[in-house]
N, C-alpha and C positions, 0 to 999 in steps of 0.2 A: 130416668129419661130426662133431658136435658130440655127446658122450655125453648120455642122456638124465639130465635129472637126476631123481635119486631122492626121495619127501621123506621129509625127517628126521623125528625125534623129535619137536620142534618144532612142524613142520608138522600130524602129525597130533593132536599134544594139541590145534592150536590147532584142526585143523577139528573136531573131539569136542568141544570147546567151546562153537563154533557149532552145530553138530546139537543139541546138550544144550540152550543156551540156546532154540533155535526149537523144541525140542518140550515149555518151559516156556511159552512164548507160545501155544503152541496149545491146549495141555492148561490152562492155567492163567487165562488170557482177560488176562495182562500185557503192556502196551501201551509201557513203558519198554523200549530196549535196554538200557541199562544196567543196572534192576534185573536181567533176564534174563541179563545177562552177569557180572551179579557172583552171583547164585545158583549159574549154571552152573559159575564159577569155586568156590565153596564145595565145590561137590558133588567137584570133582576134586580139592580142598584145592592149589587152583592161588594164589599172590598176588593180591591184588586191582587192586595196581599193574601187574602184570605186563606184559610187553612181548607176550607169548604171547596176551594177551586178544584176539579178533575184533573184525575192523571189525562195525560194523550192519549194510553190505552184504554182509560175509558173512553173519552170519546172518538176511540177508530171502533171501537163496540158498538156506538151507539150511531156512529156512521155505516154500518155494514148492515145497524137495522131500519136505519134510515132508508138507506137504499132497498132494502128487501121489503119493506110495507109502501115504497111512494116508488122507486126507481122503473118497476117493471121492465119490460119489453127495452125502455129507452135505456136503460143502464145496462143491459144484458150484450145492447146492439153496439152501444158507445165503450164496453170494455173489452169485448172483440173485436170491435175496430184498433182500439188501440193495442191489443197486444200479438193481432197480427203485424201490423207497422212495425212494432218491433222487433215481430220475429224477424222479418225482411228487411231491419239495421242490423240484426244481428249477426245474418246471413251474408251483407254486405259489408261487414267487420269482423268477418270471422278469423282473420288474424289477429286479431285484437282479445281474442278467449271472452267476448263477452258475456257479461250477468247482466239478466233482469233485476231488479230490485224497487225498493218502495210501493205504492198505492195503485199500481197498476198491475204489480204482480202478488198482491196480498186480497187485489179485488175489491179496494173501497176507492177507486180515482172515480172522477166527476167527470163531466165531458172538459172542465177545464186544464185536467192535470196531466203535467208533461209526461211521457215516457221517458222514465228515468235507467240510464244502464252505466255500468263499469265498464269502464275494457282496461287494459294492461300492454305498457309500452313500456320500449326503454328509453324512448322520447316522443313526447305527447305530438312534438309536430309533425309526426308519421300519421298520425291522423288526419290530421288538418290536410298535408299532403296526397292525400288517397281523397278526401272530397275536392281540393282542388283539382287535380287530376281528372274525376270526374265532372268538374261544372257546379257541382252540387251548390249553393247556398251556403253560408254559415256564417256563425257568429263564436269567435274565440271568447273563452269565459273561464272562469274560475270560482270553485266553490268550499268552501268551508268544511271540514269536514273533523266529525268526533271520530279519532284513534281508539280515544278509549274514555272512560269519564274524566281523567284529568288533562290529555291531550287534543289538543284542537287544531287541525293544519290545513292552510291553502291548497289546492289540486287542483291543474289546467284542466279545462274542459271544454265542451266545443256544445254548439247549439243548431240543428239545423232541419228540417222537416221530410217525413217519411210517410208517403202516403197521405197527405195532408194532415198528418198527424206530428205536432210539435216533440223532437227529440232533444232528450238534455244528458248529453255525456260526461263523465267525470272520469280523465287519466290519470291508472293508480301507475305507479313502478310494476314490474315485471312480478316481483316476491307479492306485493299487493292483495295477489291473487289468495296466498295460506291464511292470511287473517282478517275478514269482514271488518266494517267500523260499525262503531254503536248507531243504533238503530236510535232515533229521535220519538220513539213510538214506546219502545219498553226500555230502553239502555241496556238490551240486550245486542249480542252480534244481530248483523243486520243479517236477513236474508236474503238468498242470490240462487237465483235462477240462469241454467243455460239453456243453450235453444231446444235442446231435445226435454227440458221440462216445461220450457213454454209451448211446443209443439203439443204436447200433453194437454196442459193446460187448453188449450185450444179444441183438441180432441174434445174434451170433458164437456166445453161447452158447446 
């Protein structure tokens, strides 16, 4: 039988690290791992190179228990607020084949974090045009996006509010839709939600 192993030193600077960074992401409405893990590193006067520093996925871990021991009632009310909003950009992009995706549909956003979704054009100004159309607000934007671990490319995207809930959309190409980008969270494909799993999601809670 195999002794259990203990953790070291090591181990637990590094998970205080993670706890420290995800309860500046909650408290602080910082949307960067990395700012969050180099503050958190500040505060322990840990390196900033360090080998010690947490993955992301630990700290969306330790953000998900962040919110489950402090979040309550407030987090429950603030992530059904937001992913109705979404459902109802969804529903009002619904030629657009839109995904949910990121921290509002994995269940660790803060009351600061945008609602984040994909949609798929064969020209991103067909968006733009359907909120023009409607009056809606917005802000034309572009966002950075991993292909894959060694690809990295610009994508039009639009910014504008639903429900008084801040929405951040990013137009993939039409094909877009067969292959997710890497998730900044594991560097795994991202996960993507459509309405009928967000409506779900909704259900649940």
């Amino acid at each position: 039988m195999r002794a259990k192993k203990h953790p070291t030193r090591a181990d637990n600077l590094r998970r205080a690290l993670a706890q420290e960074a995800a309860r500046i992401m909650a408290e602080h409405g910082i949307r960067d791992f990395l700012v969050a893990k180099r503050k958190a590193a500040e505060r322990f006067g840990v390196s900033d190179g360090a080998a010690l520093l947490p993955k992301n996925a630990e700290i969306e871990a330790a953000l998900a228990e962040y919110q489950r021991l402090f979040g309550g009632a407030t987090h429950v009310e603030s992530l059904s607020a937001q992913r109705r909003a979404a459902l109802a950009a969804m529903r009002y992009l619904s030629e657009f084949e839109p995904r949910l995706v990121g921290p509002v549909l994995s269940g660790t956003a803060t009351e600061h974090t945008e609602v984040q979704l994909h949609l798929f054009a064969e020209r991103a100004e067909a968006v733009t045009l359907k909120l023009l159309d409607q009056g809606i607000p917005h802000e034309v934007t572009e966002k950075r996006v991993k292909l894959n671990p060694e690809r990295v490319r610009a994508f039009p995207g639009v910014r504008f509010e639903m429900d008084d809930q801040p929405i951040e959309v990013t137009v993939f190409p039409t094909d877009g839709i067969r292959q997710a980008p890497v998730s900044p969270v594991d560097g795994r494909p991202m996960r993507r939600a459509n309405a009928f799993e967000v409506e779900a999601l909704l259900g649940e809670g």
